[in-house]
C-alpha positions, -999 to +999 in steps of 0.1 A: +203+824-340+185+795-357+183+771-325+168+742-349+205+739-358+227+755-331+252+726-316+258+746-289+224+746-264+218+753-232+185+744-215+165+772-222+173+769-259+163+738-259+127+739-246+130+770-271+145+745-300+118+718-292+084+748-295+099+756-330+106+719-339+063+714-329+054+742-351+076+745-383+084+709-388+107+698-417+096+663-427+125+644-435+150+656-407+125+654-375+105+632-363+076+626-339+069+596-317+042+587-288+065+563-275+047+562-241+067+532-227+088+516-250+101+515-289+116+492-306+154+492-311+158+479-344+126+507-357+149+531-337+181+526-357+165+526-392+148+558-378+190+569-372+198+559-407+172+578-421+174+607-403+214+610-405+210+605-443+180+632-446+203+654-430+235+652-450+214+654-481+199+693-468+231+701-458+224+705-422+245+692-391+217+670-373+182+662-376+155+651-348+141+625-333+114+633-302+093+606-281+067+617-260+047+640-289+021+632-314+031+627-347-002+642-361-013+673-341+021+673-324+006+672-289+029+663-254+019+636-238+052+624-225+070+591-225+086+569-198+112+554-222+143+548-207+136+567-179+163+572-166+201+588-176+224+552-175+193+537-192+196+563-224+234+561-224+231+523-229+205+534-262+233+558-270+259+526-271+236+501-284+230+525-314+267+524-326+269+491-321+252+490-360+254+517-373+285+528-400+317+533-386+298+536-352+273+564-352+255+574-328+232+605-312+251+637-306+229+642-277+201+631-255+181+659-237+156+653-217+127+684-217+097+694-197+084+717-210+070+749-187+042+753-209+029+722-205+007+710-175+018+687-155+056+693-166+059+664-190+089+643-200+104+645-239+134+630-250+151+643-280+173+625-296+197+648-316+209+631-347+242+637-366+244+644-407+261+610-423+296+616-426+305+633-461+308+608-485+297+580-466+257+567-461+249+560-427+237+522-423+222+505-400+226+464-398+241+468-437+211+482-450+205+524-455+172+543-447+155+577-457+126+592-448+098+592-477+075+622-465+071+612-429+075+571-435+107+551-433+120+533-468+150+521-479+179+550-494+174+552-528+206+548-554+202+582-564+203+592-529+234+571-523+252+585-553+245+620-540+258+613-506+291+595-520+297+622-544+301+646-513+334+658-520+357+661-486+372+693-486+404+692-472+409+721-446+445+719-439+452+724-483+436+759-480+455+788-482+458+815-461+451+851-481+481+879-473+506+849-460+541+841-472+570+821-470+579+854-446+553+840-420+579+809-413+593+805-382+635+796-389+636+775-358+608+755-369+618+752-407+652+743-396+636+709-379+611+701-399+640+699-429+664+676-406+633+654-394+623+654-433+659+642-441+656+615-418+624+603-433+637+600-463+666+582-454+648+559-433+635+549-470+671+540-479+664+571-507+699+592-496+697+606-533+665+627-528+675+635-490+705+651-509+683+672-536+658+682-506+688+695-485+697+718-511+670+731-521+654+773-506+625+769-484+606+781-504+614+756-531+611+731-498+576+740-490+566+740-527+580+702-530+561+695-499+529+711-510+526+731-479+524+764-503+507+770-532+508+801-552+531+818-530+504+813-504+509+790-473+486+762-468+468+758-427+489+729-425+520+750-433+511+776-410+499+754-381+530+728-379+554+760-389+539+794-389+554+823-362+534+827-331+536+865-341+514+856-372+488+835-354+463+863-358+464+848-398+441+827-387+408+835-382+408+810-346+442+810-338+452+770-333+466+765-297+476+738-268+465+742-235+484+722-203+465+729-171+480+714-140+448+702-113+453+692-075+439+665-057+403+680-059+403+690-099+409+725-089+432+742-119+466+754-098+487+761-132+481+762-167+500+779-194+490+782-235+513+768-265+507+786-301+519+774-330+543+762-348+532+729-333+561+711-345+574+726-315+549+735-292+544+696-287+579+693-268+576+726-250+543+714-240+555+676-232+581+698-204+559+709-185+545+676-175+559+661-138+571+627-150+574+613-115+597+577-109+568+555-098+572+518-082+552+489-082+553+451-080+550+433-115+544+404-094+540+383-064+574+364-069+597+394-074+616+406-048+620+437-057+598+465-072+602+483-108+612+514-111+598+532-140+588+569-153+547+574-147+542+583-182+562+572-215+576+600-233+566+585-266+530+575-258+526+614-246+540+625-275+520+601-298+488+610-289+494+645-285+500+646-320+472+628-333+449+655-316+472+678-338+465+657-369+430+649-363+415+681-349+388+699-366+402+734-367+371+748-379+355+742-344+378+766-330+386+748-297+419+743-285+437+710-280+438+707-239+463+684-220+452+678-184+478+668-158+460+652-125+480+632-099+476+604-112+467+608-148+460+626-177+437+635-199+446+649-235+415+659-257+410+676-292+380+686-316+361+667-339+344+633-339+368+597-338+365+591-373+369+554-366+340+548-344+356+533-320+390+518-302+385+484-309+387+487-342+417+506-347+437+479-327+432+454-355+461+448-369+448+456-409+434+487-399+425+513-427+408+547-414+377+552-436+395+588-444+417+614-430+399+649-417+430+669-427+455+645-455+475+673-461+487+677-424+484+645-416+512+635-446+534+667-435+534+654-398+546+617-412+574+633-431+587+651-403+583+626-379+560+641-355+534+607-360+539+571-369+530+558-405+501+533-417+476+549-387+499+521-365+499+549-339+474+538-315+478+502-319+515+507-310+509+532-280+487+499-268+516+478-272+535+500-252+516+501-221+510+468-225+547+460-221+546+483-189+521+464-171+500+494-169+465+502-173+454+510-213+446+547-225+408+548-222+390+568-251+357+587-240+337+594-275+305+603-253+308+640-268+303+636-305+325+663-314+351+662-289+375+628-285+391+623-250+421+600-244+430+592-205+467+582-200+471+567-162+504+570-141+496+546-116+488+510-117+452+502-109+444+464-104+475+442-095+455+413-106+460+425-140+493+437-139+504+400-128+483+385-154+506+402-185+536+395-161+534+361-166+519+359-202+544+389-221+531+373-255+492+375-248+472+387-278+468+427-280+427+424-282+429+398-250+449+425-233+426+450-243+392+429-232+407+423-196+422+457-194+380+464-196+373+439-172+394+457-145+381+488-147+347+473-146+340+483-181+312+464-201+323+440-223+301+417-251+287+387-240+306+371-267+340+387-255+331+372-220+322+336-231+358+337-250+376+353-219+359+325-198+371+297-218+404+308-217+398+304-177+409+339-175+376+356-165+347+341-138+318+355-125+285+368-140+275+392-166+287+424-156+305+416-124+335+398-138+365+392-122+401+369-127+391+330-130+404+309-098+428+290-120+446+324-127+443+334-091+461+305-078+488+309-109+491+344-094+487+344-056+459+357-056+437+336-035+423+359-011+408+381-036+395+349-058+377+342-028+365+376-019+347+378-053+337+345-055+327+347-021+323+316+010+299+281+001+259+285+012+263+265+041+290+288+056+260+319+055+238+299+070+256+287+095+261+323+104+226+334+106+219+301+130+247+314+152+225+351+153+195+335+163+209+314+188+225+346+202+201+370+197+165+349+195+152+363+166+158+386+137+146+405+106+162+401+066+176+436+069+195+423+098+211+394+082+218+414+053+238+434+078+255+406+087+262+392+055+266+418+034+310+422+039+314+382+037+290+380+004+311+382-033+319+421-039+311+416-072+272+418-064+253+448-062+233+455-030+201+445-047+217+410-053+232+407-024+197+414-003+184+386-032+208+362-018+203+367+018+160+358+009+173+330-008+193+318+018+165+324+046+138+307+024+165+278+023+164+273+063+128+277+062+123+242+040+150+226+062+129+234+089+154+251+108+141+285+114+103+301+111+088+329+112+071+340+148+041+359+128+020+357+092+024+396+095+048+403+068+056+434+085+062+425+118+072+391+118+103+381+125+126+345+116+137+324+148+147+293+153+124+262+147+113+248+181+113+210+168 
């Protein structure tokens, strides 16, 4: 197995990866930094750029970037950068902020290394081959590696990249297959649904000629066969389960069913043809009638189904459309209480979600256009890549939560559908304003789940009054609160005046005599704002006590920082 380009590692192979990395280094695709401490952000992106380009150019999947080794004698000395997991996930993020169509590390491992003393830390940062086709930037301008220095992508390069020609897996033909290989139920719906689409284009006249035509002639028309051959896209929206074995991975669906603590208590597997595994998978989903309040001033609560049919359906086949059969992993849809959580193969080709919810939105390609057309015309997913955007709109209209998209795993794309509401705050705040901008939606819809958001998305939130507090801990603005009846909770985020907490802590000490800060941090601690973290909240209760202490209210009874202990001023 050649670990310098397995995507598949466990951590033995990768101490094993990183000892053949330090002695058979190729130049352009790995690279060696001290980085002791620190490294600067914008050296590291050009580094990404380079490195992604390097890669696509030699035709391998990823190339390398490790701190904490020599770049001459390749020595480990270790690095303290970042040290810590939340601190190299935020490098991982801050990466695809500028880089094309969002690219960023496949991985981050973290190695010591058992044959070096004193066990020390190297991160490697496992870089992913530019997209075929397309350079990888970073902040508009495209890197390569010249030996082991950084300098701009050549034209020649550039050309050689874009010439890349994608080759498109669901056009292939499968050897020994046949119009025989059809399953009749299948055909029979994919014909009607292609009817439909056609008259939906107010074109009756060719909906006519495709009705009579064979199937074969049909599938010819449609380009799912070629050469008396089928096409994969042929065989995975129509072939016969029998004939899976065709395939060298059979394509499948998997619904698991967990309980309350994520233990699987059900499960069953879907084969193809798709076009109708998506329904017979959709069954087996419990689409409990769930009730909530829309708002303070209703009387009664809403009645409604926990998930919408469509929405389910929708993104279920995207993962159908947009999965990269040649990683040979099924398509899984997870049913928990509460949610679920439907995920498929291959990177999200745009980058990321807030993109695709603009309305002029134009993928930079499709991973599989001939499947991807075939599932339009038989109405298994919506047209101009609307899909999303309008499954958005949907639960937007249902006051519920938006579908959150995990693209931590560069090759896998996870989509969360939730049943329940989570903040009624939020599901008050579209209540009242059934109009609001799809982006704004999407921006608070962040803000409730205690998502980061830009700074610049805050300041624009904030001077709608619809967002207060500081950067991260946001919550609803007090104007909206009042709007909304929501009062108590403004106040329990925004939390009680100064003089209120100190008034507090003078009542301790008259009770008590004297006291230490983690005391009145005890005290304090359930009436201060929830939106600050412990280590602010224990900032604010110093702040308040060095307040008192200019006042001349209270003292400390010792210069012993240890022992002392604040008490009322005698004067």
């Amino acid at each position: 197995m050649d670990l310098l380009y397995d995507n598949n590692l466990d951590e033995k192979e990768i101490e094993e990866t990183l000892q053949q990395l330090l002695t058979s280094v190729e130049n352009e695709v790995v690279e060696f930094k001290e980085a002791s401490n620190q490294f600067d952000s914008d050296k590291l992106g050009r580094y990404v750029s380079a490195i992604s380009n390097e890669a696509s150019l030699r035709n391998k999947q990823y190339g390398w970037l490790i701190f904490g080794v020599k770049d001459k004698d390749h020595e480990i000395i270790g690095t303290k950068y970042k040290d810590s997991p939340r601190a190299l996930e935020k490098v991982k993020l801050d990466v695809a902020k500028d880089t094309t169509a969002g690219l960023t590390f496949m991985n981050i491992f973290v190695v010591r290394p058992h044959t070096v003393n004193g066990r020390k830390r190297v991160v490697m940062f496992q870089i992913p081959a530019a997209a075929i086709g397309i350079p990888t930037g970073w902040r508009n301008r495209y890197y390569a590696r010249n030996g082991e220095s950084l300098a701009d992508l050549s034209q020649e390069k550039i050309d050689r990249i874009r010439g890349q020609q994608k080759i498109d897996w669901s056009k292939l033909t499968i050897k020994g297959s046949s119009v025989r290989n059809i399953d009749p139920e299948a055909m029979k719906l994919a014909r009607k649904n292609y009817e439909k689409y056609l008259r939906s284009l107010s074109n009756p006249d060719a909906a006519d000629e495709y009705a009579r035509l064979s199937n074969e002639a049909f599938l010819k028309k449609t380009h799912l066969i070629r050469d008396g051959q089928l096409t994969n896209a042929a065989m995975v929206l129509l072939g016969r389960e029998e004939d899976s074995d065709l395939f060298e991975q059979p394509p499948a669906i998997m619904w698991r069913m967990h309980d309350s603590k994520g233990n699987i208590v059900d499960h069953r597997i879907f084969n193809i043809p798709f076009i109708l595994a998506v329904d017979r998978a959709y069954s087996k989903i419990r689409n409990l009638t769930y009730r909530y309040m829309p708002s303070q001033i209703s009387l009664f609560p809403t009645e409604t189904q926990q998930y919408d049919s469509w929405t389910l359906r929708e993104l279920l086949n995207n993962c159908i459309a947009h999965q990269d059969y040649k990683m040979g992993r099924r398509i899984y849809l997870d049913e928990f209480e509460d949610h679920i959580l439907i995920s498929n193969a291959g990177q999200f080709l745009p980058g990321n979600i807030k993109s695709v919810l603009e309305p002029a939105y134009a993928p930079p390609y499709y991973r599989n256009p001939l499947l991807d057309q075939a599932m339009v015309w038989f109405q298994m997913i919506d047209t101009a890549s609307s899909g999303i955007r309008k499954v958005y709109s949907i639960m937007r209209k249902r006051l519920f939560p938006l579908p959150d998209y995990d693209l931590s795993d560069f090759n896998i794309v996870k989509v969360t559908v939730y049943g329940k509401i989570l903040n009624e705050n939020y599901t008050n705040l579209l209540f009242q304003n059934p109009d609001m901008d799809l982006e704004l939606v999407y921006l608070l819809d962040q803000v409730q789940k205690g998502e980061h958001i830009d700074r610049s998305d805050a300041t624009r939130l904030r001077k709608l009054n619809l967002i207060e507090g500081r950067m991260p801990n946001l919550y609803i603005s007090a104007t909206v609160a009042e709007n909304l009846g929501q009062k108590a909770q403004y106040i329990k985020n925004k939390g009680f005046n100064d003089q209120y907490y100190k008034s507090l802590i003078i009542n301790y000490l008259k009770k008590w005599g004297k006291g230490k800060k983690k005391d009145f941090i005890d005290l304090l601690s359930d009436k201060l704002p929830d939106g600050l973290s412990p280590d602010q909240k224990a900032n604010k209760v110093r702040n308040l006590l060095q307040s008192l202490k200019r006042e001349g209210v209270i003292t400390l009874d010792s210069t012993n920082q240890q022992k002392s202990n604040w008490t009322l001023s005698r004067s």
